[in-house]
TORTI-946628 format. One record per residue: z, y, x of N, C-alpha, C, O in turn; residue number from 0; residue in three letters. Coordinates in Angstrom, 1 decimal. Atoms other than C-alpha are relative to their C-alpha. Layout:
BEGIN
+--------+--------+--------+--------+--------+--------+--------+--------+--------+--------+--------+--------+-----+-----+
|   n.c3 |   n.c2 |   n.c1 |  ca.c3 |  ca.c2 |  ca.c1 |   c.c3 |   c.c2 |   c.c1 |   o.c3 |   o.c2 |   o.c1 |   k |   r |
+--------+--------+--------+--------+--------+--------+--------+--------+--------+--------+--------+--------+-----+-----+
|      Z |      Y |      X |      Z |      Y |      X |      Z |      Y |      X |      Z |      Y |      X | NUM | ALA |
...
+--------+--------+--------+--------+--------+--------+--------+--------+--------+--------+--------+--------+-----+-----+
This chain:
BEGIN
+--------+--------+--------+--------+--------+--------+--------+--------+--------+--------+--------+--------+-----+-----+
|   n.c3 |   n.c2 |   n.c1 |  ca.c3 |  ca.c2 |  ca.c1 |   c.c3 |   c.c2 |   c.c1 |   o.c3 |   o.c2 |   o.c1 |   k |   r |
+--------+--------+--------+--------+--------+--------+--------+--------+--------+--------+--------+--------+-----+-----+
|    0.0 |   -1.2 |    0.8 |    0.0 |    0.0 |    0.0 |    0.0 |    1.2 |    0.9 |    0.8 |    1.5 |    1.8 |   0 | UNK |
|   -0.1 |   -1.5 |   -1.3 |   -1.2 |    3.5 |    1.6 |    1.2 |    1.3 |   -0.6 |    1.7 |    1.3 |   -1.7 |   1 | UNK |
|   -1.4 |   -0.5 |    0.1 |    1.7 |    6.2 |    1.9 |   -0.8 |    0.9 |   -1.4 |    0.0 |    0.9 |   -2.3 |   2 | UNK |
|    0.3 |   -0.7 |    0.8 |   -0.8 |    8.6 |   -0.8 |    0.4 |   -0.9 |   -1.4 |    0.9 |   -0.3 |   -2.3 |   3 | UNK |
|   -0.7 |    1.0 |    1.1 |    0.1 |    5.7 |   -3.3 |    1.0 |   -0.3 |   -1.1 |    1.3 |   -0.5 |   -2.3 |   4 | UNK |
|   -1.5 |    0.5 |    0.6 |    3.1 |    4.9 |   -2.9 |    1.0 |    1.7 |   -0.5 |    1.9 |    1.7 |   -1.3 |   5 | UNK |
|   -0.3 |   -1.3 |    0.9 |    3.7 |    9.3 |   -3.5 |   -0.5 |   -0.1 |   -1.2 |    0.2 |    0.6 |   -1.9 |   6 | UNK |
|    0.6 |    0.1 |    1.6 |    2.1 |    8.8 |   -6.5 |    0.7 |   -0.9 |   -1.1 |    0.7 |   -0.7 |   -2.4 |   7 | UNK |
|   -0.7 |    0.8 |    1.0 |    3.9 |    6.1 |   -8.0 |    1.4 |    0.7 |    0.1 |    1.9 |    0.8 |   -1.0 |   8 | UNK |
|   -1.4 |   -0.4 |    0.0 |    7.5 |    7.7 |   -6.9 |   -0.5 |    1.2 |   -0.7 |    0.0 |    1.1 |   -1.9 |   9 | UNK |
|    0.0 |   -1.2 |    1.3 |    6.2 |   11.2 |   -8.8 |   -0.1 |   -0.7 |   -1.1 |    0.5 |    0.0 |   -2.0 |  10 | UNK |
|    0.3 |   -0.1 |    1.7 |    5.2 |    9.5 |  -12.1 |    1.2 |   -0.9 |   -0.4 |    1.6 |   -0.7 |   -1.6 |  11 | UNK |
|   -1.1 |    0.5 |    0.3 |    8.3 |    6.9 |  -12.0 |    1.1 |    1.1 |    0.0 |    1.1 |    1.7 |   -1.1 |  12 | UNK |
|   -0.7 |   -1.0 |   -0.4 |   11.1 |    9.4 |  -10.7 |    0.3 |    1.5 |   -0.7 |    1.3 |    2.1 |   -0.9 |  13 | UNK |
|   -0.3 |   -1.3 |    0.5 |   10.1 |   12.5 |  -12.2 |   -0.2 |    0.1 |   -1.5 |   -1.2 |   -0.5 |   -2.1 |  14 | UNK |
|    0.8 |    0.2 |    1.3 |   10.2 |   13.4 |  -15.8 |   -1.5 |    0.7 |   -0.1 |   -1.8 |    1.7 |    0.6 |  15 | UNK |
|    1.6 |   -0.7 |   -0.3 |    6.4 |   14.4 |  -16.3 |    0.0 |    0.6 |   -2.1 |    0.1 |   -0.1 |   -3.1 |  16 | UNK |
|   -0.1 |   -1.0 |    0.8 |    6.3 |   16.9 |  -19.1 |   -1.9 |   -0.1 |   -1.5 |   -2.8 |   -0.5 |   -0.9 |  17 | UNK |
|    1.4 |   -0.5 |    0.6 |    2.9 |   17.4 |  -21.7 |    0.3 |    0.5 |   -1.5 |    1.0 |    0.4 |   -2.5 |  18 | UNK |
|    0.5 |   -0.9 |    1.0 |    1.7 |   19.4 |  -23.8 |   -1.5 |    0.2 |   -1.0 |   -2.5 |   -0.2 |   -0.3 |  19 | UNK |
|    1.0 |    0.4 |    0.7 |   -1.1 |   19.5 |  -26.4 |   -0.5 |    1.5 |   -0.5 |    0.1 |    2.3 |   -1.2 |  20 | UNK |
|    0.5 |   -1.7 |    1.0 |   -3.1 |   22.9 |  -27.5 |   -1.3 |   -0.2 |   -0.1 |   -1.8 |   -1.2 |    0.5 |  21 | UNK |
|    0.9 |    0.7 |    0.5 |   -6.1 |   22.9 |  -29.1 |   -1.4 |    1.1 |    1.7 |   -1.3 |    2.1 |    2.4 |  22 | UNK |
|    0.6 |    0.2 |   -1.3 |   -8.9 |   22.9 |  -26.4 |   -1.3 |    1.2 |   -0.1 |   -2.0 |    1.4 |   -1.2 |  23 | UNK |
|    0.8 |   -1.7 |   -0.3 |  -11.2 |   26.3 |  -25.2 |   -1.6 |   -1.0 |    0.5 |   -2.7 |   -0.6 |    0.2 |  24 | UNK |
|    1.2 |    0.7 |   -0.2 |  -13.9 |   23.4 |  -23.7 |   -0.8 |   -0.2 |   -1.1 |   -0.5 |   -0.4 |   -2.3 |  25 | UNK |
|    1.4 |    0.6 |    1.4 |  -17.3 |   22.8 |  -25.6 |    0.0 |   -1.2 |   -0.7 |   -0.3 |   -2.2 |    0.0 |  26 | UNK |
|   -0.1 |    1.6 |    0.9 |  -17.1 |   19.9 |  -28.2 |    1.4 |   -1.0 |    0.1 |    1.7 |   -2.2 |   -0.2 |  27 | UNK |
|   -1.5 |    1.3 |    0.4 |  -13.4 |   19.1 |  -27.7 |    1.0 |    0.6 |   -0.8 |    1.1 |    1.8 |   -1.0 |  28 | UNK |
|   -0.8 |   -0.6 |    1.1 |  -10.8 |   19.6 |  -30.1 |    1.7 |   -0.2 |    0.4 |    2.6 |    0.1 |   -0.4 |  29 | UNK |
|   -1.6 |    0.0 |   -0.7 |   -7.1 |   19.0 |  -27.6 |   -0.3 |    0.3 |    1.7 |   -1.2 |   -0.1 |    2.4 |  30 | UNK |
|    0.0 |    0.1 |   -1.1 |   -6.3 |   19.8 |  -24.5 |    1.5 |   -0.3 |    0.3 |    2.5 |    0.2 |   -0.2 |  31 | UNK |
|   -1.3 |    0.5 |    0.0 |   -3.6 |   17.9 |  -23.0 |    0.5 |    0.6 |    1.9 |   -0.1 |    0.2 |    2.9 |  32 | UNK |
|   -0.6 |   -0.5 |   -1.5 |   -1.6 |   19.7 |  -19.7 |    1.3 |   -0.7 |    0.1 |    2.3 |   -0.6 |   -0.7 |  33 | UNK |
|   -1.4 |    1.0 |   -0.6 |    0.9 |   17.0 |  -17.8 |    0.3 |    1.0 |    1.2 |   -0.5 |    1.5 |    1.9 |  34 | UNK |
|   -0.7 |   -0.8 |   -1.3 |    3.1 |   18.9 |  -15.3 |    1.6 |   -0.8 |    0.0 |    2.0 |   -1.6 |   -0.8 |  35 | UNK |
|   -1.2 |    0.4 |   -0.6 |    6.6 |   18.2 |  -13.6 |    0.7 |    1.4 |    0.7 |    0.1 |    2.4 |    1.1 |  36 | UNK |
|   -0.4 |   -0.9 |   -0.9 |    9.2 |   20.3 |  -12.1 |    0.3 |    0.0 |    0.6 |    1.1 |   -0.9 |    0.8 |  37 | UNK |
|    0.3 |    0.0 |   -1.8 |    9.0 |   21.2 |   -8.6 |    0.6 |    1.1 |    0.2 |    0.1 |    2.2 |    0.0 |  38 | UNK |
|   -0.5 |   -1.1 |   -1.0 |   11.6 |   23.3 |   -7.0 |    0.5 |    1.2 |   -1.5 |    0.2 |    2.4 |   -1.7 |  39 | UNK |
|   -0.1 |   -1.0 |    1.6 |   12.6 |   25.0 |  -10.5 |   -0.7 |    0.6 |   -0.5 |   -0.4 |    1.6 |   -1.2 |  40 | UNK |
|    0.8 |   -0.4 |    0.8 |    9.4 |   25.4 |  -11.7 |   -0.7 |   -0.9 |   -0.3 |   -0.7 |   -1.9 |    0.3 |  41 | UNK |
|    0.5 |    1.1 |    0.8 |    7.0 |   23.7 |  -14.0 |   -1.6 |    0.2 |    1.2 |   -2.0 |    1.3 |    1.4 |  42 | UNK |
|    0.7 |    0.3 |   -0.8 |    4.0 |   22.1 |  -11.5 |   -1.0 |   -0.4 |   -1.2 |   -0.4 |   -1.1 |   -2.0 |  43 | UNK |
|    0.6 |    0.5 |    0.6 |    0.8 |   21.4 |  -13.6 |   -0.9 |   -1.1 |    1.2 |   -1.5 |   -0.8 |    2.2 |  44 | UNK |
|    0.7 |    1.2 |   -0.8 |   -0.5 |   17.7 |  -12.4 |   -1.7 |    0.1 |   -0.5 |   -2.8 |    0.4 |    0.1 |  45 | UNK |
|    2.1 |    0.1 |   -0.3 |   -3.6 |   17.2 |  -14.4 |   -0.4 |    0.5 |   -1.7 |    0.3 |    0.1 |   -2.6 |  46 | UNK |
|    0.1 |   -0.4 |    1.3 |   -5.1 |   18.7 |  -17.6 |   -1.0 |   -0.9 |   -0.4 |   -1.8 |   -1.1 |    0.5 |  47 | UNK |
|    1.3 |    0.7 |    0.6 |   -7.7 |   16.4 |  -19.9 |    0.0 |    0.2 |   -1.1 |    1.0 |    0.0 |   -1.7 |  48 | UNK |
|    1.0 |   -0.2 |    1.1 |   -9.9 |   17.4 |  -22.6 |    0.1 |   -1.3 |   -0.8 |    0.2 |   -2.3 |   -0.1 |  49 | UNK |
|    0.5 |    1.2 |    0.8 |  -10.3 |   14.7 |  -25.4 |   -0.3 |    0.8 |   -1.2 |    0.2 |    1.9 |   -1.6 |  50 | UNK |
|   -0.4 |   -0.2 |    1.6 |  -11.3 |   14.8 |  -28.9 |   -1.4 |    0.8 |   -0.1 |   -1.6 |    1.9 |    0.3 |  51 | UNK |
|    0.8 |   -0.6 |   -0.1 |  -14.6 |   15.3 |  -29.8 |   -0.4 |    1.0 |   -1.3 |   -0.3 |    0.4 |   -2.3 |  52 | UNK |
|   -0.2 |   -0.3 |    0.8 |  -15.2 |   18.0 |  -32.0 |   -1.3 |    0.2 |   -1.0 |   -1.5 |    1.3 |   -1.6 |  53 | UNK |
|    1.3 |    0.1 |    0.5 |  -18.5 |   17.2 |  -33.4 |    0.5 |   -1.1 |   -1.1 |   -0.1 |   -1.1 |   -2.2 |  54 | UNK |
|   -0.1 |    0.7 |    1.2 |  -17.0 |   14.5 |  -35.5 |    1.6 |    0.0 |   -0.8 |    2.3 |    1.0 |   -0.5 |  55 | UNK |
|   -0.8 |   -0.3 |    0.5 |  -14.2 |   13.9 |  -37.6 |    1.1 |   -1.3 |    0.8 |    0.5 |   -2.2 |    1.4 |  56 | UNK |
|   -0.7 |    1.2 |   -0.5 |  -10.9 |   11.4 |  -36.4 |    1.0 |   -0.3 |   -1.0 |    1.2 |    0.5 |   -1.9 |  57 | UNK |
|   -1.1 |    0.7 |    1.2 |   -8.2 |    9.5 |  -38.6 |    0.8 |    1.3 |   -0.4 |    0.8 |    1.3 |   -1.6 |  58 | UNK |
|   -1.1 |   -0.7 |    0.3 |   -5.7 |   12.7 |  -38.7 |   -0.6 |    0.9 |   -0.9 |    0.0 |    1.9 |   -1.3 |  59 | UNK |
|    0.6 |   -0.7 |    0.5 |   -8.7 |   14.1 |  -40.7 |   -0.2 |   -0.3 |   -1.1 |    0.1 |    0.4 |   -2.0 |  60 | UNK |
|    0.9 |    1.2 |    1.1 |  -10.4 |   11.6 |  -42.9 |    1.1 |   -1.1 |   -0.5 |    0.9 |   -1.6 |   -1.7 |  61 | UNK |
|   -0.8 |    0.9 |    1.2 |   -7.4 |    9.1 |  -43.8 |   -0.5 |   -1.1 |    0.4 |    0.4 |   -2.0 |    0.5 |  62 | UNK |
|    0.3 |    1.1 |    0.6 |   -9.7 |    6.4 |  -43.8 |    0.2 |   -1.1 |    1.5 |   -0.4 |   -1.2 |    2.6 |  63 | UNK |
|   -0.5 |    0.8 |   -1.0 |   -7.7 |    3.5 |  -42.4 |   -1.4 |   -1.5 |    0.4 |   -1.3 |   -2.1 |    1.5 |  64 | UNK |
|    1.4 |    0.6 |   -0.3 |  -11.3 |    1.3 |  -42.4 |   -0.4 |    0.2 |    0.8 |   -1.1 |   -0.6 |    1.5 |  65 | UNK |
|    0.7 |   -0.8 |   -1.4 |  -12.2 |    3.6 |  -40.1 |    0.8 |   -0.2 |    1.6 |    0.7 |   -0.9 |    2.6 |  66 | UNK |
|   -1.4 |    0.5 |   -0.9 |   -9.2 |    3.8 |  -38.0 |   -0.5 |   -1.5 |    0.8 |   -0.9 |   -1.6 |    2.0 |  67 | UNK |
|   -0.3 |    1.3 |   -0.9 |   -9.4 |    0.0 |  -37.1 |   -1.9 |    0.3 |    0.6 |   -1.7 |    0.8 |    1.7 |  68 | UNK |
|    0.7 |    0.4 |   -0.3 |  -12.9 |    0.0 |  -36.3 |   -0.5 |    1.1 |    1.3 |   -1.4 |    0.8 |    2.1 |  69 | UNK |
|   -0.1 |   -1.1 |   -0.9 |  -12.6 |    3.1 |  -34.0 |    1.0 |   -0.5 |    0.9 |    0.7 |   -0.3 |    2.1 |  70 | UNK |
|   -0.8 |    0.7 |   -0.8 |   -9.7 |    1.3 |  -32.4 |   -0.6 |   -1.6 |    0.4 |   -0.5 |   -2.1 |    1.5 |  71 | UNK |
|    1.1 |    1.2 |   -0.8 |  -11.7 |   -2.1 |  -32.1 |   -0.9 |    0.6 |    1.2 |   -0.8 |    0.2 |    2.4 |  72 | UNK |
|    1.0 |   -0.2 |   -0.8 |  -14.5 |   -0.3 |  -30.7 |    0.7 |    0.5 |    1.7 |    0.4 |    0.1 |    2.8 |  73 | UNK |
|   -1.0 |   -0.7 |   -1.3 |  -11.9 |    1.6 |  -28.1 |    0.9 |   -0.8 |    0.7 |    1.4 |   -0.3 |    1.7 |  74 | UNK |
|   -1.0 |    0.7 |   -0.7 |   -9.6 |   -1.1 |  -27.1 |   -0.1 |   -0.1 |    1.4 |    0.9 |   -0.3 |    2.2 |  75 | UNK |
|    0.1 |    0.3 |   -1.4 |  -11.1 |   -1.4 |  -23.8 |    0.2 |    1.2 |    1.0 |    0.2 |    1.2 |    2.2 |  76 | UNK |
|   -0.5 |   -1.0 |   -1.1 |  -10.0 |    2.1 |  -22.7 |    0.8 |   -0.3 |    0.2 |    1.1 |   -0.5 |    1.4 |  77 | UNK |
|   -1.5 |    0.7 |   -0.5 |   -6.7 |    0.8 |  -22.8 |    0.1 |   -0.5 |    1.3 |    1.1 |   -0.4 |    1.9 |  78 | UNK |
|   -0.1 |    0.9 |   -0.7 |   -7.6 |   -1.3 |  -20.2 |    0.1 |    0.5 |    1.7 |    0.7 |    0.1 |    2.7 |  79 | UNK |
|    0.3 |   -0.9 |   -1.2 |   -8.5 |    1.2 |  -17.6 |    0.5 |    1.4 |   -0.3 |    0.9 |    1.6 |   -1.4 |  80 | UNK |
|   -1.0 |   -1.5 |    0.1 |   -7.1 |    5.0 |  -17.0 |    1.6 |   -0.2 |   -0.3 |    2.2 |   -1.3 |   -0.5 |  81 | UNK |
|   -1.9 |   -0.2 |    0.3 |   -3.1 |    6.1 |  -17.7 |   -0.6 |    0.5 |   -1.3 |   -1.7 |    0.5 |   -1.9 |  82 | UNK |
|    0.4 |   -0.8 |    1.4 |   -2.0 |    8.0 |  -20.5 |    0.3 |    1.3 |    0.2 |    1.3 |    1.9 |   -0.1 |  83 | UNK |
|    0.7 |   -1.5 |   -0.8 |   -3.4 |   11.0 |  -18.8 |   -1.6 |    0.1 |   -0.4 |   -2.2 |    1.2 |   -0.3 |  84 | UNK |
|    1.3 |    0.3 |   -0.1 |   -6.8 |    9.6 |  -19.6 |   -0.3 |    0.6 |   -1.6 |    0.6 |    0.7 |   -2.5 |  85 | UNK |
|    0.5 |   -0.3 |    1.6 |   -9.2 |   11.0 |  -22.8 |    0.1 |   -1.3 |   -0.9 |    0.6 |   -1.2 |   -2.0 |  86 | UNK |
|   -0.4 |    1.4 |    0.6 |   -9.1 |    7.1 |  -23.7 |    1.3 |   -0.3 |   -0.8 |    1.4 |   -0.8 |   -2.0 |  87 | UNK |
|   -1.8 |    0.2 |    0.7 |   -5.4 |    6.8 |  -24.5 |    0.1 |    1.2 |   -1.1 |    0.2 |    1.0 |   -2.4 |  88 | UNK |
|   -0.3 |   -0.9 |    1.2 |   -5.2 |   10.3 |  -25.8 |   -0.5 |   -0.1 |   -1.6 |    0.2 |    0.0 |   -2.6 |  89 | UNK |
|    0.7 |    0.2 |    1.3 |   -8.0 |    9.8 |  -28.6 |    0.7 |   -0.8 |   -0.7 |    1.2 |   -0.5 |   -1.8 |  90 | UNK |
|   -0.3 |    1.0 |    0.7 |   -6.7 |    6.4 |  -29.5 |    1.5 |    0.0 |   -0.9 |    1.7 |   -0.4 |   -2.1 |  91 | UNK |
|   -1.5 |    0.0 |    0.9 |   -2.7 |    7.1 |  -30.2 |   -0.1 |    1.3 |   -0.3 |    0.3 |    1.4 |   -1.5 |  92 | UNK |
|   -0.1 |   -1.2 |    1.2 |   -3.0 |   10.9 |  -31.2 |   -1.2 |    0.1 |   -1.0 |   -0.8 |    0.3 |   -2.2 |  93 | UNK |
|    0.5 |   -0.5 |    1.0 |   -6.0 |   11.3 |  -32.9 |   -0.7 |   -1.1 |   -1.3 |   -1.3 |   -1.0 |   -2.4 |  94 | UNK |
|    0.2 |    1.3 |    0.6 |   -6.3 |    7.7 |  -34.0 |    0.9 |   -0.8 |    0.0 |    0.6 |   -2.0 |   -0.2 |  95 | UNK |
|   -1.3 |    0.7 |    0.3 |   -2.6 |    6.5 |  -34.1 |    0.1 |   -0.3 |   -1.8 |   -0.5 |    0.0 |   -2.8 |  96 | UNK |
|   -0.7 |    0.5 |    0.8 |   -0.6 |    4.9 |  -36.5 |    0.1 |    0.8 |   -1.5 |   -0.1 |    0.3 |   -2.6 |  97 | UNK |
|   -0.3 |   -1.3 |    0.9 |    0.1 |    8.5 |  -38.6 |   -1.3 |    0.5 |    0.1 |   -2.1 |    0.6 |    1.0 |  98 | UNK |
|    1.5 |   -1.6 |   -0.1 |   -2.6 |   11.0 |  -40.0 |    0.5 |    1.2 |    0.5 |   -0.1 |    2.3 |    0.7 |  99 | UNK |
|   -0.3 |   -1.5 |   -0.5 |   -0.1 |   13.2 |  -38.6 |   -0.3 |    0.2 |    1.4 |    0.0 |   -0.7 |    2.1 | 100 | UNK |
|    0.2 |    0.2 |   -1.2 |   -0.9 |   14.1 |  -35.4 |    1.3 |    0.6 |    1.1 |    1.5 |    0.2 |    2.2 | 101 | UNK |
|   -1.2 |   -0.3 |   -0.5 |    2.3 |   16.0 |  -34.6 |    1.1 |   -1.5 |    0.3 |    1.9 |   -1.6 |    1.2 | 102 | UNK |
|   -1.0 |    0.8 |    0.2 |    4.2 |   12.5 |  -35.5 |   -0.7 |   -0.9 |    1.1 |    0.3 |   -1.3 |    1.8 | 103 | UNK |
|    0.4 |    0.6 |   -0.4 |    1.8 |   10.6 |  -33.3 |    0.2 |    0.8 |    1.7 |    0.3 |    0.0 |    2.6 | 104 | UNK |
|   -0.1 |   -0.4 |   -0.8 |    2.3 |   13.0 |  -30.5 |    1.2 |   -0.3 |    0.3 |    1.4 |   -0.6 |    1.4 | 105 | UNK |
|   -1.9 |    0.5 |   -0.4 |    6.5 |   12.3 |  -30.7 |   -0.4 |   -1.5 |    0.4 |   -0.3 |   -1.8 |    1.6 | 106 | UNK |
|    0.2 |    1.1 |   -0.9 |    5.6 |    8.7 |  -30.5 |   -0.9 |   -0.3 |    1.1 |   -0.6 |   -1.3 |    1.8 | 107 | UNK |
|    0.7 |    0.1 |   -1.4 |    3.2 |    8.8 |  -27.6 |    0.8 |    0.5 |    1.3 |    0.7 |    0.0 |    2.4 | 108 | UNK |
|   -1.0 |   -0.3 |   -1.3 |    6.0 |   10.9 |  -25.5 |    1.5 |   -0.9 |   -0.1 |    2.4 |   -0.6 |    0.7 | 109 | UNK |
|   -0.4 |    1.1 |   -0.2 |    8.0 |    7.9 |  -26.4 |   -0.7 |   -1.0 |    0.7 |   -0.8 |   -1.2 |    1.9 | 110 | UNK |
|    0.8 |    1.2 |   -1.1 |    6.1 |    5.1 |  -25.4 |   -0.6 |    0.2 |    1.3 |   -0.7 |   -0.8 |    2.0 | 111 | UNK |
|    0.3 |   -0.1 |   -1.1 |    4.9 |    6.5 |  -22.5 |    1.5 |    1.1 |    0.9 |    1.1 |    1.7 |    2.0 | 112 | UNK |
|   -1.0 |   -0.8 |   -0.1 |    8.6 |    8.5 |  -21.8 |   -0.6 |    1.3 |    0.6 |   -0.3 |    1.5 |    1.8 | 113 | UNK |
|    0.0 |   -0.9 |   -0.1 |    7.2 |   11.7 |  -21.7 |    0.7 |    0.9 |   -0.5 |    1.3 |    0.4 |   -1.5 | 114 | UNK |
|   -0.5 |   -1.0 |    0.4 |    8.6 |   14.8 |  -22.4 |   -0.6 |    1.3 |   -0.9 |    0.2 |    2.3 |   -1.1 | 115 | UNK |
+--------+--------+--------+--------+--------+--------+--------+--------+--------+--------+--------+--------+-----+-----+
């Protein structure tokens, strides 16, 4: 394991890592999600990602749980690859979670992944 690594795993274990959700200034996305940590008593932004495309509609919109699974079939395999830092994760548990809410889906997502 190289030492850039093993810094990387002691920051995302170790530190609480913070995010936030506002809706997104990029062309065709509809969230922007900013993870940071604090460094020295102030807040450090790690990495910001765009998701959410805003050309169509997602579950927290439309309701329709039909849809939902077949948007989570078709997505299961982002899971597989990226964190949940990635547009993959984000789409699937906020704007395609459990709830149409997306506020409720964001509290559970900074559970399961112990964010803040």
């Amino acid at each position: 394991m190289d030492d850039s690594f093993y810094f990387v795993y002691l920051l995302y274990t170790t530190m609480p890592i913070y995010m936030e959700i506002k809706p997104s200034t990029a062309k065709n996305k509809k969230f922007t999600a900013v993870f940071s940590h604090d460094k020295d008593g102030k807040r450090v932004k790690i990495k910001t990602t765009q998701f959410g495309d805003s050309r169509y509609e997602s579950y927290n919109q439309h309701r329709d749980k039909s849809r939902r699974k077949l948007y989570r079939d078709r997505h299961a395999k982002d899971l597989k690859k990226g964190t949940y830092m990635s547009p993959g994760f984000l789409s699937y548990y906020l704007l395609w979670g459990d709830s149409s809410s997306l506020n409720t889906n964001i509290k559970k997502y900074k559970l399961k992944f112990k964010l803040k």
